[in-house]
C-alpha positions, 0 to 999 in steps of 0.5 A: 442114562435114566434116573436111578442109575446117576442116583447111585444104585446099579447099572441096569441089565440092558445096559452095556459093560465093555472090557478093555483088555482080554487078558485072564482078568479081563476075560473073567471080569466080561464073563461075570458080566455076562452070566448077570445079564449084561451084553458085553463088548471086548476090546483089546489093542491086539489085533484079533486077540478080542475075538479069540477072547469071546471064543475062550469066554463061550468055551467056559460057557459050554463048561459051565452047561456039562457041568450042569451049572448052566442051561443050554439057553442061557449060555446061547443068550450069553453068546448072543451078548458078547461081541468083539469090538475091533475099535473103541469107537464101538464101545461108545454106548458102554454105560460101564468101561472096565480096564484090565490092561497092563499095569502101566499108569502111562498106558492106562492114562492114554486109554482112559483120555481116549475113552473120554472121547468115546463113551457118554458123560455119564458112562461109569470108567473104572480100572482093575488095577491091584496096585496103583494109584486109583487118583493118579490114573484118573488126573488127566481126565475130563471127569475124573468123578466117575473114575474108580478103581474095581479090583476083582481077584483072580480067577474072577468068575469063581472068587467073590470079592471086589474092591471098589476104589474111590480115588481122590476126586471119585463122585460118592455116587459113582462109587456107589453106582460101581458098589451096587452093580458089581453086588448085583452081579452076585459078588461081595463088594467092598469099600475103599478108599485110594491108598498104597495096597487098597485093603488086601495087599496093605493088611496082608504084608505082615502075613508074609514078612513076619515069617520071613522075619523069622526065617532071617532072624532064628534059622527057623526052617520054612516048613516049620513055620508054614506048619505052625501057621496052618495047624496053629493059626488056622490059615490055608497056607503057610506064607512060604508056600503060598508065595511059591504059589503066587511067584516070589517076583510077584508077592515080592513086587507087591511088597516093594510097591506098597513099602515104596509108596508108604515112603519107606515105612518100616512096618512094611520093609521087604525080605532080604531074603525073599530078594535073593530068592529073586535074584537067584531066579528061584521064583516058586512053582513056575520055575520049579524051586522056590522056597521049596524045591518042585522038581519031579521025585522031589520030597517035601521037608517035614516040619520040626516036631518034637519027640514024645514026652510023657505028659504030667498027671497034674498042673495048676492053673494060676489065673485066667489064661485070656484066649488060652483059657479052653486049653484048661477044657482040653486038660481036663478032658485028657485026663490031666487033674487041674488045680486053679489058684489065684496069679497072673494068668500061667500054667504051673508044671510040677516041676515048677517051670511056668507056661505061659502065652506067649508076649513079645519079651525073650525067655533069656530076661528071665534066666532066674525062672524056668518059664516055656511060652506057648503060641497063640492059636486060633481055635486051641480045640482044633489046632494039631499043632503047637509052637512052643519057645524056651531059652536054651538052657532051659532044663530038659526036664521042664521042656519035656513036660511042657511038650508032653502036657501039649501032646497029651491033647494030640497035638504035635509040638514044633520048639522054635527057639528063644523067639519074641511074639513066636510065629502066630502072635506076632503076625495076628499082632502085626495084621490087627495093627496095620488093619486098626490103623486102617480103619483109624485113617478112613481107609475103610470099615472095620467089617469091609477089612475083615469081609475082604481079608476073609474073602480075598484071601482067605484068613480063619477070621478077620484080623479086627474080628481075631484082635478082638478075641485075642484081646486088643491090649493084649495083641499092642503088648506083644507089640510094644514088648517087640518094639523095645527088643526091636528098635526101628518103628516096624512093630510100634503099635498104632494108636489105633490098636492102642485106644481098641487096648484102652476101651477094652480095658476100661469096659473090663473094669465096669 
């Protein structure tokens, strides 16, 4: 292999990527290959099934071409470097090996010995695993530097990110070989280092087990918590529908594989109730009820929203409201006459009831005050939708003003109940938590966490970038405040996102 390619940087065109496996993965993986230029070889142990997996791989191809996404010559050059490979002796001039097979680290340790034996010393042996120990596959290799983990998403011709996984003996110049080429085929790559989850499926649990969390814990229905997260936190999907999307066996899996290998951590406990959903055998849309039900003729349930209020003429506003602040903006701009003052950073109604950004603390301690919290949003100009809590005996009156101050802006109103951290804070509070110990532990940058939660699956922002406009201290009190209502270490904050509140705090006071 000539020079600059044992020096770090990408695998030159000329050179072949072979595919092992030719399941979905391992056919989009060949496919992104081969549209970069490289000639590709499939093997799969199925007798025929590589051979059906070029006719699919040039199938897509002709799609591409009457799309007009592809020129007539380039998918027959495309077609001239796909090859089966009925063998793998025949992959022996792979300068690249790529496995996608079953996630199985027996079988995958067998394959890998095997290829040792095939391909050349310098040959690059990567796996596509999203779940497994990068380091554990590659222990009984020969030459387990050039083994890293590159974890593409599915579907892998359409979504950008790769993590590129160094195992505990990976050579820095593999992973930086392995970086560079899959850069060079036109995707986002990202740095990793071998722990439980890699970067996405470590920092995305909270996203999910939150709002369970909350499901479990108040009776919150599943479509007012999906609608909260939408229309208020500003992701795609709310994580009750996504995960009857993904497969509740498959996100569950997942859950239970990371909280196994982080030894139990309770910051990354599974559901109770996603399990029983399991068990029952509701496992989403492929079986036609999750947690919602997709039957034919079946209505999906309406988010709580609360009726319409008459919205107050005037308010004072007491101090900064921190991330809340263009709410005032938006007040304003309804017609709604503010007054600022001096305080600690809250909402004064006429009637004299507080509202203020939600913390992780109950509205029951503070039965001598009318106070209503509000949820945080990821951009409050564009969220159509705000969570709201109170403790239940609150006065009618003072709810509705606080309901109707929010719908003067057009937005709806979800009442969630007396619920510590509400939906979105303690989830943003939760994702910046896992991610800043994440970067405290060397597991990967701060801008390749955000990079992968943003492109892998597809947060508003990254959670570093939305902890550091939410306020890192801010986010580590909602935290601290849940970790005393909520004894058992789950919602500690890290030390990392605490020295993030500190550092903010003390450029705050320069």
């Amino acid at each position: 292999m000539d020079d600059a390619s044992t020096a770090g940087e990408a695998i030159g065109r000329d050179r072949t990527v072979a595919v092992v496996g030719t399941g979905t993965m391992g056919q989009g993986i060949a496919q992104v290959a081969l549209v970069a230029g490289h000639p590709v070889r499939l093997h799969d142990s199925a007798p025929g099934r590589a051979a059906e997996a070029v006719a699919a791989i040039g199938a897509r191809l002709d799609r591409l071409v009457e799309k007009g996404r592809m020129s007539a010559a380039d998918r027959e050059a495309a077609a001239g470097r796909l090859h089966a490979a009925a063998d793998l002796a025949e992959l022996a001039d792979a300068a690249l090996v790529v496995e996608a097979i079953v996630e199985d680290p027996a079988v995958k340790r067998r394959l890998f010995a095997d290829l040792e034996e095939v391909v050349a010393d310098d040959a690059l042996l990567a796996t596509n695993t999203s779940s497994l120990s990068v380091t554990a596959i590659a222990g009984g290799l020969r030459l387990p530097g050039r083994f890293v983990g590159l974890h593409f998403f599915n579907p892998a011709p359409l979504l950008p990110l790769v993590e590129v996984v160094r195992g505990f003996a990976s050579d820095e110049t593999a992973a930086t070989r392995a970086y560079e080429t899959v850069k060079a085929w036109g995707k986002t790559p990202v740095r990793c280092a071998d722990t439980p989850g890699f970067i996405v499926n470590r920092i995305a649990r909270p996203f999910y087990a939150e709002a369970f969390r909350v499901y479990e814990e108040s009776g919150l229905d599943p479509a007012t918590i999906d609608a909260v997260l939408r229309e208020s936190g500003g992701f795609r999907m709310g994580p009750f529908e996504l995960t009857d999307l993904i497969g509740q066996d498959v996100n569950e899996a997942v859950t239970r594989s990371v909280w196994e290998s982080f030894f139990h951590d309770p910051k990354f406990t599974p559901s109770l109730a996603q399990r029983r959903l399991v068990e029952s055998g509701r496992l989403g849309r492929k079986t036609g009820h999750g947690w919602f039900s997709y039957a034919d003729g079946a209505e999906r349930p309406e988010p709580r929203t609360a009726p319409p209020a008459k919205a107050p003429e005037r308010i004072t506003v007491r101090g900064d409201l921190g991330p809340a602040e263009p709410l005032v903006g938006l007040f304003e701009e309804a017609g709604i006459k503010v007054r600022r003052k001096r305080g600690d950073g809250f909402v004064e109604l006429p009637g004299g009831a507080k509202l203020s950004l939600v913390d992780g603390e109950t509205s029951f301690e503070y039965h001598r005050e009318d106070i209503v919290s509000f949820d945080l949003a990821f951009d409050y100009a564009a969220a159509t939708r705000i969570a709201l809590s109170a403790r239940e005996d609150i006065d009618p009156d003072v709810l509705a003003e606080a309901v109707g101050l929010f719908q003067a802006l057009g937005k709806k109103v979800s009442l969630v109940g007396d619920l510590p951290g509400m939906i979105v804070a303690r989830t943003v509070a939760m994702l910046a938590d896992l991610a800043a110990d994440a970067v405290g532990r060397g597991v990967a940058s701060a801008e390749d966490i955000d990079t992968a939660m943003r492109l892998g699956v597809n947060y508003p922002a990254g959670p570093l970038e939305w902890a550091a406009k939410a306020g890192h201290r801010r986010l580590a009190t909602v935290l601290d405040d849940m970790d005393t209502r909520y004894p058992g270490a789950r919602y500690t904050p890290s030390l990392a996102l605490m020295r993030l509140g500190y550092a903010e705090a003390a450029q705050e006071d320069r």
